[in-house]
C-alpha positions in Angstrom: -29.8 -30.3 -29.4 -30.6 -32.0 -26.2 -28.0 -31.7 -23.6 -27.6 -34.8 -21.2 -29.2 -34.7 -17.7 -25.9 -35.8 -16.1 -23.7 -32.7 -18.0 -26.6 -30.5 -16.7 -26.5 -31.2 -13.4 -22.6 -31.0 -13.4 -22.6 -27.5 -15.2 -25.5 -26.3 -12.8 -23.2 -27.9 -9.8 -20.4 -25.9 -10.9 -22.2 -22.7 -12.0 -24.0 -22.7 -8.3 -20.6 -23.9 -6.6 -18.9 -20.5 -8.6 -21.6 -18.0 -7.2 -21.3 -19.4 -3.6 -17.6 -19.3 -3.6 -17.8 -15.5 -4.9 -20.6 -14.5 -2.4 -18.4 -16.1 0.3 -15.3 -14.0 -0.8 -17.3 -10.9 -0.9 -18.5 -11.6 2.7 -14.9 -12.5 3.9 -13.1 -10.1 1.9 -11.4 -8.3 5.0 -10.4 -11.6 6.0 -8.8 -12.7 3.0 -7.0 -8.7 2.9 -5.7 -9.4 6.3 -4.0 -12.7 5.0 -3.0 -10.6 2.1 -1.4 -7.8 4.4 0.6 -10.6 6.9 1.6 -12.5 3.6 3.4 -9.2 2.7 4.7 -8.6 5.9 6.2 -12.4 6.3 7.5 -12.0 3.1 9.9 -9.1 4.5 10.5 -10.7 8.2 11.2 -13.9 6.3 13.9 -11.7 4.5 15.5 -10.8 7.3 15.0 -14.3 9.2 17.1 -15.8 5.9 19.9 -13.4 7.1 19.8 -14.1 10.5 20.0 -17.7 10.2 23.1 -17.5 7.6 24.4 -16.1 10.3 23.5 -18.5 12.9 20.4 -17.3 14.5 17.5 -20.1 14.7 14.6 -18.7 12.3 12.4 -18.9 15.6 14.4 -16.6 17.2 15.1 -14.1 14.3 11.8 -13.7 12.9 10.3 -12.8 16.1 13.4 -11.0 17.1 13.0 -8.3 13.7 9.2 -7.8 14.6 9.5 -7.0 18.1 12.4 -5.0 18.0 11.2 -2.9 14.5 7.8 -2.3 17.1 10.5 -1.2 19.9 12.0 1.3 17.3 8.3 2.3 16.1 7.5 3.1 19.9 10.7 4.7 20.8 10.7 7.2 17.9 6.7 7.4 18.5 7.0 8.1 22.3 10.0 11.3 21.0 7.8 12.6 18.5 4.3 11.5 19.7 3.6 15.3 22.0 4.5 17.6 19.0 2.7 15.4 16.4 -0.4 15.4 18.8 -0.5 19.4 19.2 0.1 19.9 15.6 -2.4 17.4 15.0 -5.4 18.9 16.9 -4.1 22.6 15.4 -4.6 21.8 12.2 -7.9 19.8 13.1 -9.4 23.1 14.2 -7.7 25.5 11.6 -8.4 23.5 8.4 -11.8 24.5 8.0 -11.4 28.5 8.0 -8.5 27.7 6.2 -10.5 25.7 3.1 -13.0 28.6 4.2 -10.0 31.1 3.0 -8.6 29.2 0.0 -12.5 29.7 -1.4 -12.3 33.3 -0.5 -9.0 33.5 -2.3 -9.5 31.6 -5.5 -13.4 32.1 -5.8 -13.9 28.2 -6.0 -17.2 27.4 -7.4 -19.6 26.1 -3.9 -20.0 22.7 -5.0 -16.3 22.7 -6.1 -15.4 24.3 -2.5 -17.9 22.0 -0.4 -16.2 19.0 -2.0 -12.8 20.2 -1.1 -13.4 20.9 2.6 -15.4 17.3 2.3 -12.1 15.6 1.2 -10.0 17.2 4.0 -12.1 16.2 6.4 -11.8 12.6 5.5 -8.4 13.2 6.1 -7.8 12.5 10.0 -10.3 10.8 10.5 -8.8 8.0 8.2 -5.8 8.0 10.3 -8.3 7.8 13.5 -9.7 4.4 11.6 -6.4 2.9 11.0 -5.5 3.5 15.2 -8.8 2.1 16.1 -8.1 -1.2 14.1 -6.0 -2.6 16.6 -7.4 -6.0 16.8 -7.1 -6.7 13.1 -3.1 -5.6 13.3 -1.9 -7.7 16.1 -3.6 -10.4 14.1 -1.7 -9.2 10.7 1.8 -9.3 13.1 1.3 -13.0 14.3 0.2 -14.2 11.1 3.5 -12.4 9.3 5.6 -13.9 12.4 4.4 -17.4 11.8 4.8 -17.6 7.8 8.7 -15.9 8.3 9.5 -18.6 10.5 8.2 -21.7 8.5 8.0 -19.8 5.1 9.1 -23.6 3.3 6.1 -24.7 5.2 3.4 -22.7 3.8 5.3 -22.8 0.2 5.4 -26.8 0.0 1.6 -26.4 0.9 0.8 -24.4 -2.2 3.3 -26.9 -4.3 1.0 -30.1 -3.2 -1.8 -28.6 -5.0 0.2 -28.9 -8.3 0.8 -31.2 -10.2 4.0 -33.3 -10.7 4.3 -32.2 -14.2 3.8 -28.5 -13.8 5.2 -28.1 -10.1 9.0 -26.4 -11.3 6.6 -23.5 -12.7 4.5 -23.2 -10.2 8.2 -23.1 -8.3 9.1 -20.1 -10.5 5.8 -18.8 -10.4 6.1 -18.3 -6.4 9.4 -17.6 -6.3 9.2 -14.6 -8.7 5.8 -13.7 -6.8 7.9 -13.7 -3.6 10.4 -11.4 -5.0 8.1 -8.6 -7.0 6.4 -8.5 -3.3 9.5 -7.8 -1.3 10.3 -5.6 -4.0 7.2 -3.4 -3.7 7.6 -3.6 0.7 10.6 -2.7 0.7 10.5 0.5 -2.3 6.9 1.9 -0.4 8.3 1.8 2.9 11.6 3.6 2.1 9.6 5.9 -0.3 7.4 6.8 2.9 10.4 7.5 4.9 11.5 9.8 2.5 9.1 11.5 1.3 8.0 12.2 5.0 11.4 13.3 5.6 12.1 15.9 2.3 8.1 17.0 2.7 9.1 18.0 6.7 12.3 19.9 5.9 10.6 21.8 2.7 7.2 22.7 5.2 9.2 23.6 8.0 11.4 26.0 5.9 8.6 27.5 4.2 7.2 28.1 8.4 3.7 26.2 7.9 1.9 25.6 11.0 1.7 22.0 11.8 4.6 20.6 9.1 5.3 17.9 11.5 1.8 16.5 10.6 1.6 17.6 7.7 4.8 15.6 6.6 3.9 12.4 8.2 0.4 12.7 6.5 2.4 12.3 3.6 4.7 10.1 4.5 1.7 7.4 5.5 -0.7 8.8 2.4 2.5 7.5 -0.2 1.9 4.3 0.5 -1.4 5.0 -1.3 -0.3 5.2 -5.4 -1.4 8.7 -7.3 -4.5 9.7 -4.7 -2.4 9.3 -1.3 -0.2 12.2 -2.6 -3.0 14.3 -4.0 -4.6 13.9 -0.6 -1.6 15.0 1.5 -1.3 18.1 -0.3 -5.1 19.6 0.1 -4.6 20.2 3.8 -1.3 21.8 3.1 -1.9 23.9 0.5 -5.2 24.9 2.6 -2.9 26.1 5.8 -1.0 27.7 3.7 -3.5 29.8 1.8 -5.0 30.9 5.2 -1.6 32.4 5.1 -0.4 33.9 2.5 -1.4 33.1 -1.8 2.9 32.9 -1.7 3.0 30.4 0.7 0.7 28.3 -1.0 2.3 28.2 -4.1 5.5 27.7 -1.9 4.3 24.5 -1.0 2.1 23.3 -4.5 5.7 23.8 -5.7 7.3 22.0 -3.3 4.9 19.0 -3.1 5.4 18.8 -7.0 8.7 18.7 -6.5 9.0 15.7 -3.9 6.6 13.9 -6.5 8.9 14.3 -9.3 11.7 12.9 -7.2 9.7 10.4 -5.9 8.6 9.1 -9.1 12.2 9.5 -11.6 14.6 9.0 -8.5 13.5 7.6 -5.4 11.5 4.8 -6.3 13.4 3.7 -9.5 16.9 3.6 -7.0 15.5 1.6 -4.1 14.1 -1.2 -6.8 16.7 -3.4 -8.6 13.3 -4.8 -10.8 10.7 -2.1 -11.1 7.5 -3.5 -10.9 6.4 -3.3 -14.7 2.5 -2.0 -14.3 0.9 0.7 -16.8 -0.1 3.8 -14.6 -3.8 3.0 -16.4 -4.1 0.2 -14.4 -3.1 1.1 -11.4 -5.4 4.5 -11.1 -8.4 1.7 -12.3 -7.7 -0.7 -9.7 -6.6 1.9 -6.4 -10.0 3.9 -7.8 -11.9 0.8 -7.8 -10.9 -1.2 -4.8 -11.3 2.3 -2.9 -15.0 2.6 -4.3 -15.8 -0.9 -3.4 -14.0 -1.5 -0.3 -12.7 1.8 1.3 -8.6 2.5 2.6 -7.9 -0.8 2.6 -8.7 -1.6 -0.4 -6.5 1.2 -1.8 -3.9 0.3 0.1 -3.4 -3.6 -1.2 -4.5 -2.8 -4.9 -1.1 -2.0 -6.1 0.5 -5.1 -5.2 -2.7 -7.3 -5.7 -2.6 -6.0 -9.4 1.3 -6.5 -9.5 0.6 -10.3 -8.1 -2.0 -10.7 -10.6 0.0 -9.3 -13.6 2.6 -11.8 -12.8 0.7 -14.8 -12.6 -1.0 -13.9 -15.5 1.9 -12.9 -17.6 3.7 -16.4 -16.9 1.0 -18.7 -16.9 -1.1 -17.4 -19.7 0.7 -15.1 -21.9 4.1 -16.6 -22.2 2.4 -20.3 -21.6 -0.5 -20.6 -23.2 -0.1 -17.6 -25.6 3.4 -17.9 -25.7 4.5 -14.6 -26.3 7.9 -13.5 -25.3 7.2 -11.2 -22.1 9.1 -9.6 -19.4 7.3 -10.0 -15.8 9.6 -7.3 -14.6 11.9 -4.2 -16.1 15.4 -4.5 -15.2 17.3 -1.6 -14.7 15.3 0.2 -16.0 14.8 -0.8 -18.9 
């Protein structure tokens, strides 16, 4: 069967036109994770602007207003807590490896076993180190996030142009439910850091491990990251506290098992009205693979980039196309 010159060409056009769009997203890709990142942020300053402004504060004002002041509060609780955290810091820097040196003492951990252990922790800080030293791409995430929560219609009614007349009140729902899983997901990580940071300091500190200030707000950040950011806080903890004593280790596996079992059945599940609806297969696949392919970052937006993406397919393919009767969300639990 001959195919047609003019078909060809178009399906050579469009196969070549593919590839160079997915090289060029592969070369951007921490350009497009930025967006990503200030999308999420707007979305929760936009939140806040809608409040401000029902209460008659101009969304120019408001948006900016909620940024710079939650920075304020970030510095003024930084600047009270920044000395110990530093000390703690730099004392656990310089214990962890006799301490991982001790744990393979203790438990007779195989070398390879042992060597990847003290690898891991090691990664530790200097992640945190990373994060600090990517100011530049943060102050851009902030104005990007102010901008969108002040003209959020603006940006929206962009997106709706694209669309059809016929098919626009879906794409409506479509970003309207998109807008409300995200908040969603900002608003249950960031509490769960808080308090998870918070239970994980009061349970280290009364157990007496060196450096719990740290050691908590390791966790607190690490939560952000789902089923490995845990994991991760609790090697360096469980490695002081061998160096210790065996019973303060198991103090603290104990306790660390603990805050993840409230974090999981009680925390998270009361801060969400809508519980994002995602099987835990996925998410260890994507977290695993987008930190294979492009590092923290990666990690850190592949829970609510597979959320988005579960959504979008969900109401535009499966209860569309396939038309299966599908919940984009479980509510209350159900």
């Amino acid at each position: 069967m001959d195919i047609p010159a003019r078909t060809a060409l178009r399906t050579a056009a469009i196969v070549f036109g593919v590839l160079i769009a997915l090289r060029f997203l592969w070369i951007a890709h921490a350009i497009f994770f930025v967006a990503f990142l200030a999308i999420l942020l707007g979305l929760g300053l936009s939140k806040a602007a809608d409040w401000l402004e029902a209460h008659g504060v101009r969304r120019g004002l408001g948006a900016p207003a909620t940024l710079f002041g939650g920075l304020l509060l970030l510095v003024l609780v930084g600047m009270l807590v920044a000395p110990s955290i530093t000390s703690q810091t730099g004392e656990i820097t310089r214990d962890l490896p006799k301490a991982m040196q001790s744990l393979d003492q203790r438990l007779h951990l195989g070398p390879v076993l042992a060597k990847e252990l003290r690898g891991l922790t090691r990664l530790l800080f200097p992640v945190i180190s990373s994060v600090i030293g990517a100011i530049g791409g943060l102050i851009v995430i902030l104005f990007l996030a102010m901008y969108i929560a002040i003209e959020p219609d603006l940006y929206r009614n962009g997106i709706l142009h694209l669309v059809p007349h016929g098919a626009r009140s879906r794409a409506e729902d479509v970003l309207d439910t998109l807008r409300d899983m995200l908040r969603q997901w900002l608003l249950a990580r960031l509490l769960a850091m808080l308090a998870i940071g918070a239970i994980t300091a009061i349970g280290l500190f009364a157990l007496r491990i060196k450096g719990a200030g740290a050691l908590a707000l390791l966790a607190g950040v690490l939560e952000i990251i789902p089923f490995f950011g845990p994991i991760a806080s609790a090697i360096p903890a469980v490695a002081i506290a061998a160096a210790d004593s065996p019973q303060k280790a198991i103090g603290v596996i104990v306790l660390y098992t603990i805050v993840q079992q409230l974090e999981g059945h009680l925390i998270t599940p009361l801060i969400l009205e809508k519980r994002l609806d995602i099987p835990p297969v996925l998410t260890i696949i994507s977290v695993s693979a987008m930190g294979i392919v492009f590092g923290v970052i990666g990690m850190l937006i592949a829970e609510p980039l597979l959320a988005a993406t579960l959504v979008v397919t969900k109401m535009l393919y499966v209860q569309d196309v396939v038309h299966d009767d599908v919940s984009v969300g479980k509510e209350n639990g159900t």
